[in-house]
N, C-alpha and C positions, 0 to 999 in steps of 0.2 A: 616313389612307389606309392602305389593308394594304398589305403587300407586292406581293401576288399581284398588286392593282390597280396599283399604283408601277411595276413592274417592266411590263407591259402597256401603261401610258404611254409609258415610255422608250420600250421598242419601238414604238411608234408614234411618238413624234417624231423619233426617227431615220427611221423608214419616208417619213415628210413633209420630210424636210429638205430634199429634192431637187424638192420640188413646191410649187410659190407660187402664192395666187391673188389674182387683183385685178377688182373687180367696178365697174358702172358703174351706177348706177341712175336709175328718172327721164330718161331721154334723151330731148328733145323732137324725136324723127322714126320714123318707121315701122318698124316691126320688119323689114317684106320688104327697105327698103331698107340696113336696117343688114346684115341677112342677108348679101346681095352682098359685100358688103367681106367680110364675116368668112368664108366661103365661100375667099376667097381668100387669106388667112393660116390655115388652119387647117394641122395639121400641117409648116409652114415653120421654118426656122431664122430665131431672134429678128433676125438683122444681116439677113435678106433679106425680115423679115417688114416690119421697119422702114424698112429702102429703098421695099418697095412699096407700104406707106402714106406714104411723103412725098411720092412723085411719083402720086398716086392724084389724079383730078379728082373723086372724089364727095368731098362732104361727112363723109359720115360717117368716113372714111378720117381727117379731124383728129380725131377724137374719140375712134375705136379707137387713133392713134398716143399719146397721151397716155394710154389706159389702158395699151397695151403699157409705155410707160415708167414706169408705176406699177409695174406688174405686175415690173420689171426691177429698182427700187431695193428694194420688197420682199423679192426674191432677195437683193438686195444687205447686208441687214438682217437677214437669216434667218443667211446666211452670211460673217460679217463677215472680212475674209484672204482671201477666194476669188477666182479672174481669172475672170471673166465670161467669155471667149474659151476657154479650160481647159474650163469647166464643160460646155461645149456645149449651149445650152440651145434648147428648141425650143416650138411655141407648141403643147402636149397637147390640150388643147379649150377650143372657143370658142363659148359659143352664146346667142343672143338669145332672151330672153322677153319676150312683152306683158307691158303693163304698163297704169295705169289711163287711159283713154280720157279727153277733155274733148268732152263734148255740144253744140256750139254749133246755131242754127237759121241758115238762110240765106233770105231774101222768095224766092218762088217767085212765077211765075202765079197770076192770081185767086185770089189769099192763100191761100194754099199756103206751107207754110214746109217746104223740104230741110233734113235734118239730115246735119250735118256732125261726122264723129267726127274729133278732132284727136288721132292715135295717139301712145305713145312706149313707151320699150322698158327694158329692162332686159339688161345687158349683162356676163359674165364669163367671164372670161381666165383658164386655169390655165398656165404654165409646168412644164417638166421637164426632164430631164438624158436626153440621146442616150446611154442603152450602148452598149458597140461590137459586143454582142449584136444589137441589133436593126439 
């Protein structure tokens, strides 16, 4: 690798140290519904994003608490000596993609068959660090 390339890295993974991602794929429920949850931690501070998914009655709220705490030991990984509480870290974006469909049929009236698509999603979580800039 050159230099010019070498040195362009570094700066870049310093630029990244402060930003972690953790992704969720495959998730067997609907994107609209995942949506709702994630809607509501977006932009949150990680201790208030995690309070709100533990006391959350949807579903999906278990699912996104366990990516956040992915999403957190990653950090944690990244930046090994670091106080999580110091770092102030918050939830940058959060956003759910379709993902692939399962086709099933349902008996309808005089044989007629409903199709029924069984959705799921794909799901990622970036972390960052609060400036006191911003």
């Amino acid at each position: 690798m050159g230099s010019r390339k070498q040195d362009s890295a570094i700066a870049r993974k310093e630029a990244n140290k402060d930003v972690v991602k953790a992704s969720l794929n495959n998730c067997p429920s609907s994107p609209r519904k995942m949506r709702l949850v994630a809607d509501i931690i977006r932009g949150e501070n990680v201790d208030r994003a995690l309070y709100i998914l533990k006391y959350s009655k949807k579903d999906a709220s278990n699912k996104l608490e366990k990516l956040l705490l992915s999403a957190i030991a990653n950090w944690q990984a990244k930046n090994e000596g670091a106080d999580i509480e110091a770092a102030n870290l918050f939830v940058k974006e959060i956003f759910v993609d379709s993902a692939r469909q399962l086709k099933r049929l349902r008996p309808a009236p005089q044989g007629r068959g409903y199709r029924i698509r069984k959705r799921s999603n794909h799901v990622t979580l970036i972390l960052g660090n609060k400036q006191d800039n911003q």
